[in-house]
HTML snippet that shows the backbone in 3Dmol.js (N, CA, C, O; Angstrom):
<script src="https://3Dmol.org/build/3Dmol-min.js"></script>
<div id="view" style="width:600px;height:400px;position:relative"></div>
<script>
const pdb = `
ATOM      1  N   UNK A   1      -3.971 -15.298   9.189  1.00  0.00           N
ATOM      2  CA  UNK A   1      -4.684 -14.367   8.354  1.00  0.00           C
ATOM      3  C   UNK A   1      -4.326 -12.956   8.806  1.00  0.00           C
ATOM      4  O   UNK A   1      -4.044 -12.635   9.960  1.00  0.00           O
ATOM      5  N   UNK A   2      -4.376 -12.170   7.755  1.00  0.00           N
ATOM      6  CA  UNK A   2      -3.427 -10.725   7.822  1.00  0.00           C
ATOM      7  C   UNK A   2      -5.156  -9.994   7.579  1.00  0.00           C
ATOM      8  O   UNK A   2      -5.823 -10.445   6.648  1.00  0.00           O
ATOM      9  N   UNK A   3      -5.681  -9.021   8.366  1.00  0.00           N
ATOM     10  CA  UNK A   3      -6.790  -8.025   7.962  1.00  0.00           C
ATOM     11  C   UNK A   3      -6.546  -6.743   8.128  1.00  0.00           C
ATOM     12  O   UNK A   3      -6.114  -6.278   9.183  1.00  0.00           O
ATOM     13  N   UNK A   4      -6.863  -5.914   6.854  1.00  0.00           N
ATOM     14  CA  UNK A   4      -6.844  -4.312   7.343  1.00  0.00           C
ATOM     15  C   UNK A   4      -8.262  -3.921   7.096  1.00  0.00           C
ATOM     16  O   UNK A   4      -9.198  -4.275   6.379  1.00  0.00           O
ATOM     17  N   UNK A   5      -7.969  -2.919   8.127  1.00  0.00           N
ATOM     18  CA  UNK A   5      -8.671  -2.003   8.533  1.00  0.00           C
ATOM     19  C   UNK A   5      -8.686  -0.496   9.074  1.00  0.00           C
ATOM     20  O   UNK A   5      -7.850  -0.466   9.976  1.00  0.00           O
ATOM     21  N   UNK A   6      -9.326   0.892   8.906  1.00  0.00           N
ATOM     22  CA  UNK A   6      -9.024   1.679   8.849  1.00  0.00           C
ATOM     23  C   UNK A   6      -8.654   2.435  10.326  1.00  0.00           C
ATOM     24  O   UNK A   6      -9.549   2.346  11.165  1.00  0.00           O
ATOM     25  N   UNK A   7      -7.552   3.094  10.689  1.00  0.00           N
ATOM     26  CA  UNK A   7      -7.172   3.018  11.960  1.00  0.00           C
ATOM     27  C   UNK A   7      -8.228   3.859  12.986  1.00  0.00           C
ATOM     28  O   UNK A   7      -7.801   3.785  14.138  1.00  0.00           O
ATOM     29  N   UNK A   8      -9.449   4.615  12.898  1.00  0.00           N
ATOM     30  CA  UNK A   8     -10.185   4.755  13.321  1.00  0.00           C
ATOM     31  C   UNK A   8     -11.221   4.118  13.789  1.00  0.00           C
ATOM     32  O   UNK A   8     -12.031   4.504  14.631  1.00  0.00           O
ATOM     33  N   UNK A   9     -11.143   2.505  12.859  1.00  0.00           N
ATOM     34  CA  UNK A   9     -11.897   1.518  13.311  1.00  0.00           C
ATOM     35  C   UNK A   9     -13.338   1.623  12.377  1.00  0.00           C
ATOM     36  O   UNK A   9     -14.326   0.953  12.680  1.00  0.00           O
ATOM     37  N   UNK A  10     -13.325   2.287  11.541  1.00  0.00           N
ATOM     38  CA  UNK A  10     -14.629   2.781  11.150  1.00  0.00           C
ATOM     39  C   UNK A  10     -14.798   1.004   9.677  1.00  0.00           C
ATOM     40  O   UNK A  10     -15.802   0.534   9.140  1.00  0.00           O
ATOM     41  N   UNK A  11     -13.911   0.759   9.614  1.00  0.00           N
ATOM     42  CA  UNK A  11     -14.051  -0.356   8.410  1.00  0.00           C
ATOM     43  C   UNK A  11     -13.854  -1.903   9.275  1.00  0.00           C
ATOM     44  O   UNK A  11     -13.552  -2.939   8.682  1.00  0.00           O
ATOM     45  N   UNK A  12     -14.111  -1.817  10.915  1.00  0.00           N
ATOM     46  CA  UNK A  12     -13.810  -2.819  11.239  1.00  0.00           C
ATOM     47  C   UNK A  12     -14.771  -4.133  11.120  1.00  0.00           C
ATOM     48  O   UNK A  12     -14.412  -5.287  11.357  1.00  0.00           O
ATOM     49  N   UNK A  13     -16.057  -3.717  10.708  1.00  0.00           N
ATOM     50  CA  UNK A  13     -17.264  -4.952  10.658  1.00  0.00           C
ATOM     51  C   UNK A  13     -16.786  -5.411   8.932  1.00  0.00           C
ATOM     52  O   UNK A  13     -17.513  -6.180   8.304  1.00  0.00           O
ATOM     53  N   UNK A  14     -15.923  -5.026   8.510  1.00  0.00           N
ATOM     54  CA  UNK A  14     -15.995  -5.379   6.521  1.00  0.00           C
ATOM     55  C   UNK A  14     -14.254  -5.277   6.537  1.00  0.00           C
ATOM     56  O   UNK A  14     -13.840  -4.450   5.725  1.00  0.00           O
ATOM     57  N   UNK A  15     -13.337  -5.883   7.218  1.00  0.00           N
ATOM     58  CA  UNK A  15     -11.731  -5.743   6.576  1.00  0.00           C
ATOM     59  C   UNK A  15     -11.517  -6.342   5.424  1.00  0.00           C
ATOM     60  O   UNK A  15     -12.322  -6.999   4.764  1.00  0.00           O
ATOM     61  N   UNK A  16      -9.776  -5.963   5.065  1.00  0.00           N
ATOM     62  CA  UNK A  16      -9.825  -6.117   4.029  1.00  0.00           C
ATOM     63  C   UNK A  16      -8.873  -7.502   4.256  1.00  0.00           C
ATOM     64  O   UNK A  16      -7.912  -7.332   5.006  1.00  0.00           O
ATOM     65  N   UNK A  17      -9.042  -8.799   3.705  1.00  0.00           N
ATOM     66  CA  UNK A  17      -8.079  -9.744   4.226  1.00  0.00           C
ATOM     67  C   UNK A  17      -6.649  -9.468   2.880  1.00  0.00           C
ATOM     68  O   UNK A  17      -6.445  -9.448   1.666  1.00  0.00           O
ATOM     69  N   UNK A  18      -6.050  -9.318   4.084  1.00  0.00           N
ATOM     70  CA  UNK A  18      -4.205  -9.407   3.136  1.00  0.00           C
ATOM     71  C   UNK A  18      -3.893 -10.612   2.669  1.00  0.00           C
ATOM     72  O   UNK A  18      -3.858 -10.889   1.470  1.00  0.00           O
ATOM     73  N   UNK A  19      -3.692 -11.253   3.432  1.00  0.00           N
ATOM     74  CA  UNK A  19      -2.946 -12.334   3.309  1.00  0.00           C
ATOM     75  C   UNK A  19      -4.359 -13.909   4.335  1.00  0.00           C
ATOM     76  O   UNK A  19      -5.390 -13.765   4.994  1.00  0.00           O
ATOM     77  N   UNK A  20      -3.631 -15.040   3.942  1.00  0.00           N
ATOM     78  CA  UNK A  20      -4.491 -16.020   4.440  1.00  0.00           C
ATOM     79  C   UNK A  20      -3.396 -17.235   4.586  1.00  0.00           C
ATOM     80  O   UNK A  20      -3.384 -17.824   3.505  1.00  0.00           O
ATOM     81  N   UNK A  21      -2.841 -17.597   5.137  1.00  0.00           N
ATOM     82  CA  UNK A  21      -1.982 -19.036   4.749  1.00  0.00           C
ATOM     83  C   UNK A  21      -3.388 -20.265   4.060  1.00  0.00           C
ATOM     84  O   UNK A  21      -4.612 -20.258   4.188  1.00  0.00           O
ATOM     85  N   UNK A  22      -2.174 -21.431   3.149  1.00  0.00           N
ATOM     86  CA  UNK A  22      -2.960 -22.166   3.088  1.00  0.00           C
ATOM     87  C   UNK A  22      -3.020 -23.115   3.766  1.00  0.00           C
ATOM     88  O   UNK A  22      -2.108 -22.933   4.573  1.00  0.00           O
ATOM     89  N   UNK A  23      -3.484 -24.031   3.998  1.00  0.00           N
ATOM     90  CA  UNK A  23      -3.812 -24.811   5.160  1.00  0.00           C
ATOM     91  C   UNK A  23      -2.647 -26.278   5.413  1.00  0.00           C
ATOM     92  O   UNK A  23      -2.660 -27.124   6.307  1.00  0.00           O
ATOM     93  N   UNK A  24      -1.708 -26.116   4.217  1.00  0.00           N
ATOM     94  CA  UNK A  24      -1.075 -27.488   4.339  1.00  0.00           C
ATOM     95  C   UNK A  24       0.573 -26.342   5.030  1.00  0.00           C
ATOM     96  O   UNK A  24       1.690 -26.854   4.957  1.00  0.00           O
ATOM     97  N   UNK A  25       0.463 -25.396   5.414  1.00  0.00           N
ATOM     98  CA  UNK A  25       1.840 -24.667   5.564  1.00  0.00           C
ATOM     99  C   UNK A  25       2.359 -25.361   6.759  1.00  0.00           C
ATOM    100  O   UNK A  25       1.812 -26.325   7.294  1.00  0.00           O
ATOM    101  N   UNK A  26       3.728 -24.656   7.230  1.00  0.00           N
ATOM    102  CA  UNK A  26       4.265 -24.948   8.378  1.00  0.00           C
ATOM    103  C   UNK A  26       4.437 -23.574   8.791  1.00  0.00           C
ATOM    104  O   UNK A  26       4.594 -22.588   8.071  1.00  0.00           O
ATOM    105  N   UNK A  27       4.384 -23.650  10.102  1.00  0.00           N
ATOM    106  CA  UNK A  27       4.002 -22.148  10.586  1.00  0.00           C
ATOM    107  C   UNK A  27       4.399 -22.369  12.343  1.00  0.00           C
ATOM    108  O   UNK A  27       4.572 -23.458  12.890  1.00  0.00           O
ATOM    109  N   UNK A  28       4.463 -21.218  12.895  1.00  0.00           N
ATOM    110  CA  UNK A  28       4.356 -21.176  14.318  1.00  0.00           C
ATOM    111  C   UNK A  28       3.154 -21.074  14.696  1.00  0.00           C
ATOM    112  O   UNK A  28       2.864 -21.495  15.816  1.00  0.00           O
ATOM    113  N   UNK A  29       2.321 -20.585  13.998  1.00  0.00           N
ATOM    114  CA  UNK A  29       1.172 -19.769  14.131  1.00  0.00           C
ATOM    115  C   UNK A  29       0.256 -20.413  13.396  1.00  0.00           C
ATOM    116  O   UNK A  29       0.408 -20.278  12.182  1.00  0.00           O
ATOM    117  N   UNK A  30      -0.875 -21.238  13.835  1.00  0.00           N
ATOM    118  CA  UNK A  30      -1.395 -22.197  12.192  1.00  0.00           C
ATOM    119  C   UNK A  30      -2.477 -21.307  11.679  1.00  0.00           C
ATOM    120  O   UNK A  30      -3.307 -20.593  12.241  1.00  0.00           O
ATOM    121  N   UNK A  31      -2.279 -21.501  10.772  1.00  0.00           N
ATOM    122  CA  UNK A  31      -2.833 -20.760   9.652  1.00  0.00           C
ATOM    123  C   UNK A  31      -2.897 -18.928   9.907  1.00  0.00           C
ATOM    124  O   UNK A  31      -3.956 -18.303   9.874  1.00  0.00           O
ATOM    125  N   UNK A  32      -1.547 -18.298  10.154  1.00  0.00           N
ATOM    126  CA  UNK A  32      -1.497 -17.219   9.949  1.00  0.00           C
ATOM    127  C   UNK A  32       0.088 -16.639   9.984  1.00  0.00           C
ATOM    128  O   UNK A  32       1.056 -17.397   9.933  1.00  0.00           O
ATOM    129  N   UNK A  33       0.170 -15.494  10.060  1.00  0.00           N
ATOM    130  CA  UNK A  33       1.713 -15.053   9.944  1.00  0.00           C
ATOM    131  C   UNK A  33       2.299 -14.504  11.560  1.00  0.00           C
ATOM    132  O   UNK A  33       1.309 -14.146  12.197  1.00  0.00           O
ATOM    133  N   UNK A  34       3.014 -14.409  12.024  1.00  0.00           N
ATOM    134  CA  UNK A  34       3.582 -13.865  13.059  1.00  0.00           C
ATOM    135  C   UNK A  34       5.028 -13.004  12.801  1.00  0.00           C
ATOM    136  O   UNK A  34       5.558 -12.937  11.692  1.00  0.00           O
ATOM    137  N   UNK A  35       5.645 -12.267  14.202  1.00  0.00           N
ATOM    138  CA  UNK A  35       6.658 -11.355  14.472  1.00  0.00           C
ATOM    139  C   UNK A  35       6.558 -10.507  12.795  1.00  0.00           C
ATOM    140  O   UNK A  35       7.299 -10.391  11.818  1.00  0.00           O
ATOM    141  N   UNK A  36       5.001  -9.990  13.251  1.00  0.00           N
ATOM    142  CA  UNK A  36       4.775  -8.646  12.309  1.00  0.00           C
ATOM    143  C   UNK A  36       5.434  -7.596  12.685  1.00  0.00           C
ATOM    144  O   UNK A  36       5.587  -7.411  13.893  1.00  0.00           O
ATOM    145  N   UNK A  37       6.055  -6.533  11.587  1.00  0.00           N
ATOM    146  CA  UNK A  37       6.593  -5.089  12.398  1.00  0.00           C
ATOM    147  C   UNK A  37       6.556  -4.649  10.758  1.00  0.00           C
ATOM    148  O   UNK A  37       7.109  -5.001   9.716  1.00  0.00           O
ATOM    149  N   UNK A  38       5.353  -3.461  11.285  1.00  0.00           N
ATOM    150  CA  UNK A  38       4.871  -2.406  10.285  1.00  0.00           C
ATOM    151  C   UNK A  38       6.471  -1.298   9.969  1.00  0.00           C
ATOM    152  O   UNK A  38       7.500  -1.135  10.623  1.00  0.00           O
ATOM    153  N   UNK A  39       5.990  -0.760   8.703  1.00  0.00           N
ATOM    154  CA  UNK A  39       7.454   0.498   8.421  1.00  0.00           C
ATOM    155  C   UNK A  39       7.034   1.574   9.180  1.00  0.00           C
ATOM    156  O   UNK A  39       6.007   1.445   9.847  1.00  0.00           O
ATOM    157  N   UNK A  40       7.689   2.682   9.196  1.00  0.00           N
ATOM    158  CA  UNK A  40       7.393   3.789   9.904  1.00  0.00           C
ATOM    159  C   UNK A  40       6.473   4.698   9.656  1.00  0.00           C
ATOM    160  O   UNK A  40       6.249   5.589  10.476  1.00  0.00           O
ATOM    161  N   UNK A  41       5.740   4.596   8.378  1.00  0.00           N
ATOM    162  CA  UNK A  41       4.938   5.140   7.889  1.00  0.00           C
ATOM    163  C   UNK A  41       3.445   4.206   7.534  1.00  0.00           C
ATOM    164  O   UNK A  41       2.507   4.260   6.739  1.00  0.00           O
ATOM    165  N   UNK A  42       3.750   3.650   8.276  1.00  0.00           N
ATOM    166  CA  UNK A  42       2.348   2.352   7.831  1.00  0.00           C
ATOM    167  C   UNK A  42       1.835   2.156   6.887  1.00  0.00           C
ATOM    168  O   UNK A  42       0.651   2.351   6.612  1.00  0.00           O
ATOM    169  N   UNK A  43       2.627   1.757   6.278  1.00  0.00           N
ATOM    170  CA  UNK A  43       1.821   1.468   4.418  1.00  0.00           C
ATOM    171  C   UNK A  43       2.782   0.136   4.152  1.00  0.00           C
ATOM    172  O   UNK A  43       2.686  -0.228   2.980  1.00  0.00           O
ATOM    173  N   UNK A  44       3.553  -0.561   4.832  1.00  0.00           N
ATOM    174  CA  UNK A  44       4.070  -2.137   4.580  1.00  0.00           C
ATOM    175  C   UNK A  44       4.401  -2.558   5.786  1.00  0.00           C
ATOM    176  O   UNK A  44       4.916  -1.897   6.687  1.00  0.00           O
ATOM    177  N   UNK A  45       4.068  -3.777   5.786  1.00  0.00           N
ATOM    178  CA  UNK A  45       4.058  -4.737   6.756  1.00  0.00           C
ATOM    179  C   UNK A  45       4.707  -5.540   6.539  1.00  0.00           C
ATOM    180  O   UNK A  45       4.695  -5.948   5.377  1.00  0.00           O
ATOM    181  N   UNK A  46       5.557  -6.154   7.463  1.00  0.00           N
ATOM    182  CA  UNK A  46       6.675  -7.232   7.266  1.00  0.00           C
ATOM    183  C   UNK A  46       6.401  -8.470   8.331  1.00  0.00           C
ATOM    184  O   UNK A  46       6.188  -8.343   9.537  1.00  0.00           O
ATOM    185  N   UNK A  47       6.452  -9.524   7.680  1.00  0.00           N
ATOM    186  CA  UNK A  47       5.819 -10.611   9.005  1.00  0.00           C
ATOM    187  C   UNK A  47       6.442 -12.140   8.367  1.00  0.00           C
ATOM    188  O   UNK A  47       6.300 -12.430   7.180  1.00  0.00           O
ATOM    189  N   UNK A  48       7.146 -13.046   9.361  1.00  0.00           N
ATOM    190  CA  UNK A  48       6.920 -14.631   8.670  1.00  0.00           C
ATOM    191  C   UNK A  48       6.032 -15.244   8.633  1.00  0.00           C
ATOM    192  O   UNK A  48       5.479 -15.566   9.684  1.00  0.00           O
ATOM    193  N   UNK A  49       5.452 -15.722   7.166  1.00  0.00           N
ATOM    194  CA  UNK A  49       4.465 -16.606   6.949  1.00  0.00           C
ATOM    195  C   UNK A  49       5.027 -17.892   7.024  1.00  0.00           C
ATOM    196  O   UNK A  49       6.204 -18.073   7.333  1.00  0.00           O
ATOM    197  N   UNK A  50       4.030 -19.031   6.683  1.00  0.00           N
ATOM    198  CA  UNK A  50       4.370 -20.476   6.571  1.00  0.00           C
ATOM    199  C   UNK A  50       3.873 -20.599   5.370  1.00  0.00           C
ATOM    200  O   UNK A  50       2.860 -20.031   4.964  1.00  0.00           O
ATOM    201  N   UNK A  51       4.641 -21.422   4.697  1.00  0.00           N
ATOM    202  CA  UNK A  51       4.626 -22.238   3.285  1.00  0.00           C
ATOM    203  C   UNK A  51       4.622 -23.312   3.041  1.00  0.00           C
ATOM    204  O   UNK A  51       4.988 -23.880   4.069  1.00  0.00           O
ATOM    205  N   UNK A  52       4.381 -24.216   2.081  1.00  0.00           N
ATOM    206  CA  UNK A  52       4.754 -25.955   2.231  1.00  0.00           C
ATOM    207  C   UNK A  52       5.829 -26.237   2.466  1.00  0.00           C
ATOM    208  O   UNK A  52       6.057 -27.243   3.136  1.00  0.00           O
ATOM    209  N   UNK A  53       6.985 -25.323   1.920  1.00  0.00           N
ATOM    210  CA  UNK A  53       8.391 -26.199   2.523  1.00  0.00           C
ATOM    211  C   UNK A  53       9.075 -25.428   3.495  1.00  0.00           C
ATOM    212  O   UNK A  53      10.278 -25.610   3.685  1.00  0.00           O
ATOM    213  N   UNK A  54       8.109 -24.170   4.442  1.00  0.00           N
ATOM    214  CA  UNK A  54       9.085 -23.631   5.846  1.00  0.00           C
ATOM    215  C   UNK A  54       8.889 -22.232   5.636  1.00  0.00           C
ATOM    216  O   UNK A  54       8.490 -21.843   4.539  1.00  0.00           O
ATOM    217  N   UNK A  55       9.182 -21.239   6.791  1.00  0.00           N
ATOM    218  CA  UNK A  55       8.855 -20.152   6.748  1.00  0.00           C
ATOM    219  C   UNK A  55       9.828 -19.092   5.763  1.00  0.00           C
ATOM    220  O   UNK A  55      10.967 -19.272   5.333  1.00  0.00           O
ATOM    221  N   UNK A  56       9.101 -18.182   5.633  1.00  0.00           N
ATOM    222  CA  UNK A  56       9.487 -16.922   4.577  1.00  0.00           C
ATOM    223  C   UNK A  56       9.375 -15.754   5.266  1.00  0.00           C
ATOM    224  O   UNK A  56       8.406 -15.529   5.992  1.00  0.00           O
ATOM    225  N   UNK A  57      10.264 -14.996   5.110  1.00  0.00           N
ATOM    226  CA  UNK A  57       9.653 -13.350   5.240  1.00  0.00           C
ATOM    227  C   UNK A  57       8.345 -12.885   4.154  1.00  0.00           C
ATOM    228  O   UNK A  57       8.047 -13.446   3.100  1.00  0.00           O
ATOM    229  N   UNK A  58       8.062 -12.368   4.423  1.00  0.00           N
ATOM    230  CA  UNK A  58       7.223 -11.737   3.669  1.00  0.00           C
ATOM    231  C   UNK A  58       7.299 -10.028   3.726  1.00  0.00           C
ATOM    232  O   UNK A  58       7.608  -9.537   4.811  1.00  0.00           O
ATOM    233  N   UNK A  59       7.034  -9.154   2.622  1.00  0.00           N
ATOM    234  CA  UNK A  59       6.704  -8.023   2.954  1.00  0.00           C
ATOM    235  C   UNK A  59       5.459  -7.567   2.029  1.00  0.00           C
ATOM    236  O   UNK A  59       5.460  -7.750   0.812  1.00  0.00           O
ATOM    237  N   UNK A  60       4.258  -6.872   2.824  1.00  0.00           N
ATOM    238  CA  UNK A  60       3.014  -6.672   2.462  1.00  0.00           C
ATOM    239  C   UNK A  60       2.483  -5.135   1.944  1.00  0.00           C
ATOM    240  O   UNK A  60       2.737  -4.224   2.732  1.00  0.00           O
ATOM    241  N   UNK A  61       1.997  -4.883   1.091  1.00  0.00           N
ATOM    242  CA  UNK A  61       2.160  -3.519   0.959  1.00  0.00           C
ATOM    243  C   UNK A  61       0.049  -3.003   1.092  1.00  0.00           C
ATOM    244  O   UNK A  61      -0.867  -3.396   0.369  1.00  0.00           O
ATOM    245  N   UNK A  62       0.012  -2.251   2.033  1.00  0.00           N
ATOM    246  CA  UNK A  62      -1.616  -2.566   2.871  1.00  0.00           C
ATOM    247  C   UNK A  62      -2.266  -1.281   1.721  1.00  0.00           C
ATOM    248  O   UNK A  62      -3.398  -0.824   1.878  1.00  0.00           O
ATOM    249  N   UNK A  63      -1.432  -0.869   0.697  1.00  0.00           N
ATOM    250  CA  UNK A  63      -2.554  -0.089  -0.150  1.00  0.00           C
ATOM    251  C   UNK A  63      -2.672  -0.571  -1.703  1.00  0.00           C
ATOM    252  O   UNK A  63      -3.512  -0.061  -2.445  1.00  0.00           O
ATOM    253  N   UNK A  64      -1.835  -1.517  -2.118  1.00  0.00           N
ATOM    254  CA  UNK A  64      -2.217  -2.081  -3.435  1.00  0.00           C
ATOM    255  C   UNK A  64      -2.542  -3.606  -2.788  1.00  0.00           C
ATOM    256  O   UNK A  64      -2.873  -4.500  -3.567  1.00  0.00           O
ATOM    257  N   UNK A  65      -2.457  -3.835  -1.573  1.00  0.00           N
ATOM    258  CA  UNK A  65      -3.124  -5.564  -1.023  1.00  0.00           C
ATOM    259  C   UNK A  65      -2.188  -6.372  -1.561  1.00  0.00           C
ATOM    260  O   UNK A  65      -2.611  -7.478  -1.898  1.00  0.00           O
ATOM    261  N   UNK A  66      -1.311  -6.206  -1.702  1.00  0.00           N
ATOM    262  CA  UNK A  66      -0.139  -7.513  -2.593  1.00  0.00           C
ATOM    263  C   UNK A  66       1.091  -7.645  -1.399  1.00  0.00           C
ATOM    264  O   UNK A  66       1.387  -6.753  -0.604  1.00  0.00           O
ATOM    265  N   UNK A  67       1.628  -8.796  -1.479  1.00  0.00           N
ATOM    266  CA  UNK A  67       2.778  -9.021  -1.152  1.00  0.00           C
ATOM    267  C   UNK A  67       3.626  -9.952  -1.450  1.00  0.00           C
ATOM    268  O   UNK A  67       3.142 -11.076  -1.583  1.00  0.00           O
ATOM    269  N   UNK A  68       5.305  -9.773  -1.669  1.00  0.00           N
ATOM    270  CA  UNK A  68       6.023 -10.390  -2.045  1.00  0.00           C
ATOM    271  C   UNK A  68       6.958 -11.224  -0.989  1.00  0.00           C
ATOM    272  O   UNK A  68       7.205 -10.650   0.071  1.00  0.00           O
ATOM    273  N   UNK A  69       7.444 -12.404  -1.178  1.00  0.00           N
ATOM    274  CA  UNK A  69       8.037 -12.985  -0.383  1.00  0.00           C
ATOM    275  C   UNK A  69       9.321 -12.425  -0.473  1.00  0.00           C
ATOM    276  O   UNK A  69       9.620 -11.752  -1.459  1.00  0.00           O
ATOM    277  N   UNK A  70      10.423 -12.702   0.799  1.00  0.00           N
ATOM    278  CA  UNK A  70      12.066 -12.412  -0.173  1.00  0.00           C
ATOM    279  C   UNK A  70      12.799 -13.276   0.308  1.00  0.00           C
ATOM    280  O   UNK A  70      12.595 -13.706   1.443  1.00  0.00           O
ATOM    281  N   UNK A  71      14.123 -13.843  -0.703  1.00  0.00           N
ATOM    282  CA  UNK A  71      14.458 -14.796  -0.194  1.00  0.00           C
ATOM    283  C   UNK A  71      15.501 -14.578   1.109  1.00  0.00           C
ATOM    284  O   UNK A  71      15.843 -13.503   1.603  1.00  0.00           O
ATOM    285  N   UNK A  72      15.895 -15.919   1.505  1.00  0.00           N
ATOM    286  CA  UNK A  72      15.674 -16.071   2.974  1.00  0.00           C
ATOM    287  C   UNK A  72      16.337 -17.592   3.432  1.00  0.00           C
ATOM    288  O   UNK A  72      15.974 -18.516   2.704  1.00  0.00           O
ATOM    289  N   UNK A  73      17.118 -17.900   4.375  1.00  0.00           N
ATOM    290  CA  UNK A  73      17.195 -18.629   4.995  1.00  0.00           C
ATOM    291  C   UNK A  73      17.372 -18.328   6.754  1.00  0.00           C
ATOM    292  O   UNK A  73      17.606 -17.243   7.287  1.00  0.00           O
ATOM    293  N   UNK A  74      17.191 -19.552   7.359  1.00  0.00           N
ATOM    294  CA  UNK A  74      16.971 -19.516   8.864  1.00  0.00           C
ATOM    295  C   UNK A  74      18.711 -19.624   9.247  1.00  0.00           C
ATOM    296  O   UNK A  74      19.652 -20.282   8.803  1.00  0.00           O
ATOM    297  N   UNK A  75      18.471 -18.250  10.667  1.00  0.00           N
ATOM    298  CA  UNK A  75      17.661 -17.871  11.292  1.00  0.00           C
ATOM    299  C   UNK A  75      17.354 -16.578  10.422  1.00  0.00           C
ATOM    300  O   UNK A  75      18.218 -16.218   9.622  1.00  0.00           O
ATOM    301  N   UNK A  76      16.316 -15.947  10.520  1.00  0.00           N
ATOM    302  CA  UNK A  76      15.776 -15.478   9.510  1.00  0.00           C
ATOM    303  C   UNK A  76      15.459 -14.341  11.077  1.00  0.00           C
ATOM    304  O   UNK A  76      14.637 -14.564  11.966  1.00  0.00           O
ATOM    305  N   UNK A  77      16.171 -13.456  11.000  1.00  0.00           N
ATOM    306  CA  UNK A  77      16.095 -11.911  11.702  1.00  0.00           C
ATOM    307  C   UNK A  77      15.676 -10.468  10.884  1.00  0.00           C
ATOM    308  O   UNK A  77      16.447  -9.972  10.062  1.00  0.00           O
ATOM    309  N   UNK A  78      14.787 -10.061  11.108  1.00  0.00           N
ATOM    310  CA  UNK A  78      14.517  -8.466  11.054  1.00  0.00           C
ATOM    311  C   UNK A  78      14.016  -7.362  11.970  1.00  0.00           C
ATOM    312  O   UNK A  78      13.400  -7.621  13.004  1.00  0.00           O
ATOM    313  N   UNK A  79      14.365  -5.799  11.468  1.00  0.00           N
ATOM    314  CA  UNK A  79      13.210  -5.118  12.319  1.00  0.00           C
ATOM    315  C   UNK A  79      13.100  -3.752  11.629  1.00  0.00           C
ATOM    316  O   UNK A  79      12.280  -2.924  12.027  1.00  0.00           O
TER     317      UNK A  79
END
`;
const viewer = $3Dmol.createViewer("view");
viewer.addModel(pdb, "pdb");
viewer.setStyle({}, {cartoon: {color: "spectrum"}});
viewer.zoomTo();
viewer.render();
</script>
């Protein structure tokens, strides 16, 4: 599970959930995403999720709450 929150901490008792895996994925991480690395300006987030048939990149965009997968095969490197 992916949560934002405002970097002062002031929205931390109410985040906003991004992302959630569903529960039948394959993952390193069960039921969430890992080797997150934000852009330089913090407004997208890039992380592998798990899916039913294997991991994806993902990239998250933390002010419209959406994100798109891209395609991808292993080994599957970014930064």
């Amino acid at each position: 599970m992916l949560l934002s929150t405002m970097a002062d901490g002031s929205t931390a008792d109410r985040p906003d959930i991004l992302f959630q895996n569903q529960y039948d994925t394959i993952g390193v991480v069960e039921g969430g995403p890992h080797y997150s690395l934000w852009s330089p300006v913090s407004k997208k987030l890039a992380s592998v999720i798990g899916t039913p048939t294997g991991l994806v990149l993902a990239l998250f965009d933390t002010q419209d709450k959406s994100f798109l997968t891209l395609p991808g095969r292993a080994p599957m490197y970014f930064g």
